[in-house]
N, C-alpha and C positions, 0 to 999 in steps of 0.2 A: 648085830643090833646097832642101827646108827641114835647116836645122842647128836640134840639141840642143844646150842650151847648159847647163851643172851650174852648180848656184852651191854656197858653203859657206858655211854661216852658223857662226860662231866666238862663242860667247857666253864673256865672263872674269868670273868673279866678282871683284867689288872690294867688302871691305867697307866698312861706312857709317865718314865719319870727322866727328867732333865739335870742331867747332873751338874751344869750348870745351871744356876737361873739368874736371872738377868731382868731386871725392871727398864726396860723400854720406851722412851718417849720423845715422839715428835717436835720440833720446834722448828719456827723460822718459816712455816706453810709446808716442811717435810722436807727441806733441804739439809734441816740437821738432825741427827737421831740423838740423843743423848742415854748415858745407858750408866746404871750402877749393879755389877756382878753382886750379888748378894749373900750365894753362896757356890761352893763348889766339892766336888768331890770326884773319886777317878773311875767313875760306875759305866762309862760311858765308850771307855778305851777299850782296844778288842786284846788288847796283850799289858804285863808289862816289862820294862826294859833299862836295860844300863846305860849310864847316860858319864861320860868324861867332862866335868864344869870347870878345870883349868889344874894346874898344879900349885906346888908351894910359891913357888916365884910369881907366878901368876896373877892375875886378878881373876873374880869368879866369872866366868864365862857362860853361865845356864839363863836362863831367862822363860817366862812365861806368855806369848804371844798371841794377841788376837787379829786377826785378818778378815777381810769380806772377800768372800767367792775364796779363800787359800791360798790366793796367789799372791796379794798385792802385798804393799807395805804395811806391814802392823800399824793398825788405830790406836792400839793399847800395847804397855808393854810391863813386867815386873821384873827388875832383875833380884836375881835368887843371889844369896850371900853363900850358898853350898860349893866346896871345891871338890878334886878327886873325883874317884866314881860314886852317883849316885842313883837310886833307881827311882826313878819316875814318876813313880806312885808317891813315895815322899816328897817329893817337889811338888807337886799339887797339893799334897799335903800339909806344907808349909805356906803355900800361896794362898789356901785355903782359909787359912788362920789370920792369915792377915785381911781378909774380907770385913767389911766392904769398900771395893775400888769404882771412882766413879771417872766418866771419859765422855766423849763425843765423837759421830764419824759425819765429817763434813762431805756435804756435796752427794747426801744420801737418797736423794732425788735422782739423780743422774746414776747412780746404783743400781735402783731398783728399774729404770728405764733401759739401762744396757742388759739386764736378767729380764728383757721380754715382761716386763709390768711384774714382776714377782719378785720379792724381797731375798738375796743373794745368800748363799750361805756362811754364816759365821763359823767361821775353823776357829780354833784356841790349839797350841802348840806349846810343846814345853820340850827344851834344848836349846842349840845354838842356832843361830842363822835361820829364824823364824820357821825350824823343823820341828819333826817330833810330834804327828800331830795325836789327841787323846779325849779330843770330842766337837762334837759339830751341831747347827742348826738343823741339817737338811734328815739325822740321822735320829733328831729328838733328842740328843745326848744334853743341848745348848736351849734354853728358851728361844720361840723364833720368833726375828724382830717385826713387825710392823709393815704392811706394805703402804701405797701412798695413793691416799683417795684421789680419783680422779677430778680434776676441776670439775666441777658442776657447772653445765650449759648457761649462760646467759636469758636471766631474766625476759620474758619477751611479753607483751600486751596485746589485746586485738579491744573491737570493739563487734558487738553485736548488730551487723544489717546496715543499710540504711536509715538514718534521721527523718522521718518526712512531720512534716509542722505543717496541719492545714488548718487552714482559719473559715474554710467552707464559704458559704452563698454570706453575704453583708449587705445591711442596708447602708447606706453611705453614714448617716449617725451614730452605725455602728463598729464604722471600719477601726477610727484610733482608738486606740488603750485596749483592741480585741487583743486579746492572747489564746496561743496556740501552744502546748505543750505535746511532748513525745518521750520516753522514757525508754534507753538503750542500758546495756549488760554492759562492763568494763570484766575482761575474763584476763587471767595473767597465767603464766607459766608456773612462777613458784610466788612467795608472798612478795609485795613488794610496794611503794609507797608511790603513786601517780596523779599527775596533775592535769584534767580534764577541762581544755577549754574552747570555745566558740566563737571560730572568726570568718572574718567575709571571705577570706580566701586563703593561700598556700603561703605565706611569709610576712602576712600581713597583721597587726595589731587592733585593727577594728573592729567590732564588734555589731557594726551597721551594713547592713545590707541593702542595696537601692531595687524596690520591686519594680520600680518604672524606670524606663530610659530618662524621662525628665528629672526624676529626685523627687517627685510628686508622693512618693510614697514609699515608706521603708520601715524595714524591721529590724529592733534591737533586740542581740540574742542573749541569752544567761543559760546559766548554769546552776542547776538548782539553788535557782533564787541569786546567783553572783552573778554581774554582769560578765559577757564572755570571753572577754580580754584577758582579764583575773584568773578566771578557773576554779576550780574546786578540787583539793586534794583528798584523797583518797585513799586509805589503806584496802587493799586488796589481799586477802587470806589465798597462798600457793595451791593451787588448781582450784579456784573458788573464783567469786564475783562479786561485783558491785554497781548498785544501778547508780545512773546519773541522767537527770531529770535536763533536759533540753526546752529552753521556752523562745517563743518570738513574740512580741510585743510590737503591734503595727502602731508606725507615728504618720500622719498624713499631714501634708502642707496646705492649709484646704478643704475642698471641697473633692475629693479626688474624681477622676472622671470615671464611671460605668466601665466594667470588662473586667477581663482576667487580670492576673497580675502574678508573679512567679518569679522567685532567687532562690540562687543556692550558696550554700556555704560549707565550712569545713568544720568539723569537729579533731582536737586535734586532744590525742592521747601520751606524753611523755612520763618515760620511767625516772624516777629520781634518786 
């Protein structure tokens, strides 16, 4: 006779716990990390072990070490007043007591750039000669540190299309003080504060345009309602817009003669 037999399988979630932990923080744009251990304990070590901290004659020789990536020179260091042999576990246990220690690792930028953009592992070591290692970043045993936002891209501005400002058919009585408006989009990358203004050409300060080769007739430009020299500033909300009202206002010296008549100019967008 064959029997079924049901099983249960029960999974608990337990989350990760850091036997050290470590409060974290950036300064100086991420070139300094600064850091206060808070607490500590030896949950994190896979064994524990005897450790020789100097004899009677001696000074104490044990010490508690933190390092980036386990290799380099201790950032931090505690020396232990324990002599003779000691195990391990107690010396975290007494470092532990003396919490909280606070520190800095300079140059914490160039850290996380040489670990391929990713924040390097913090080893902590207890014994001599920055051995003995009994918990890590990389392993969850160490809170883990911060890595380092990338610069953010350079603000950048466009404008929407061509400007065109037409003043259409005119009877001569109606050429000066006609005005022509056009209404353009100011679109930015991220938010950013810009100075939109309207000139006769590329490096130039004038705000006059000559329709005719003689000077016979010309338009002065603005900016919503500001002459176009000036400008109009702008706040522009980050991938958003903002309109800016373009006008010409034709002056004639005269009577001006019959025909077409045609300039152009520059609208000019700067980020501030």
């Amino acid at each position: 006779m064959k029997k079924l037999f049901l099983g249960l399988l029960v999974l608990f979630f337990h989350p990760s716990y850091a036997g050290i932990n470590v409060d974290w923080k950036l300064d100086s744009g991420g070139s300094v990390l600064r850091f206060t251990i808070l607490s500590a304990d030896f949950s994190g070590a896979p064994r524990d072990w005897d450790l020789e901290c100097g004899g009677i004659l001696s000074r104490p020789q044990c010490k508690i070490t933190m390092s980036p990536g386990g290799f380099a020179a201790p950032v931090y260091s505690f020396d232990l007043p324990q002599k003779n042999k000691q195990k391990a576990s107690a010396l975290v246990a007494y470092w532990a007591s003396n919490l909280p220690k606070t520190g800095a690792i300079l140059d914490w930028d160039k850290w996380v750039k040489q670990n391929g953009g990713k924040s390097p592992c913090i080893v902590f070591n207890v014994g001599t000669n920055n051995t003995g290692w009994f918990a890590d970043s990389c392993s969850g045993s160490v809170t883990e540190p911060p890595t380092i936002d990338p610069p953010k891209p350079p603000v950048s501005c466009s404008m929407s299309g061509n400007i065109d400002l037409r003043h259409g058919s005119l009877a001569d009585s109606e050429v000066t003080g006609n005005r022509a408006e056009s209404t353009a989009y100011v679109y930015c990358s991220g938010a950013a504060k810009v100075k939109v203004r309207a000139l006769a050409s590329v490096g130039s300060d004038s705000y006059t345009v000559n329709l005719r080769a003689d000077g016979s007739l010309k338009s002065m430009l603005s900016v919503n309602g500001v002459v176009g020299n000036a400008g109009v500033t702008l706040d522009v909300p980050g991938g958003g817009w903002k309109a800016a009202t373009f006008s010409s206002l034709l002056i004639a010296a005269g009577a001006p003669a019959p025909g077409d008549f045609s300039g152009s100019a520059v609208a000019v967008v700067d980020v501030l």
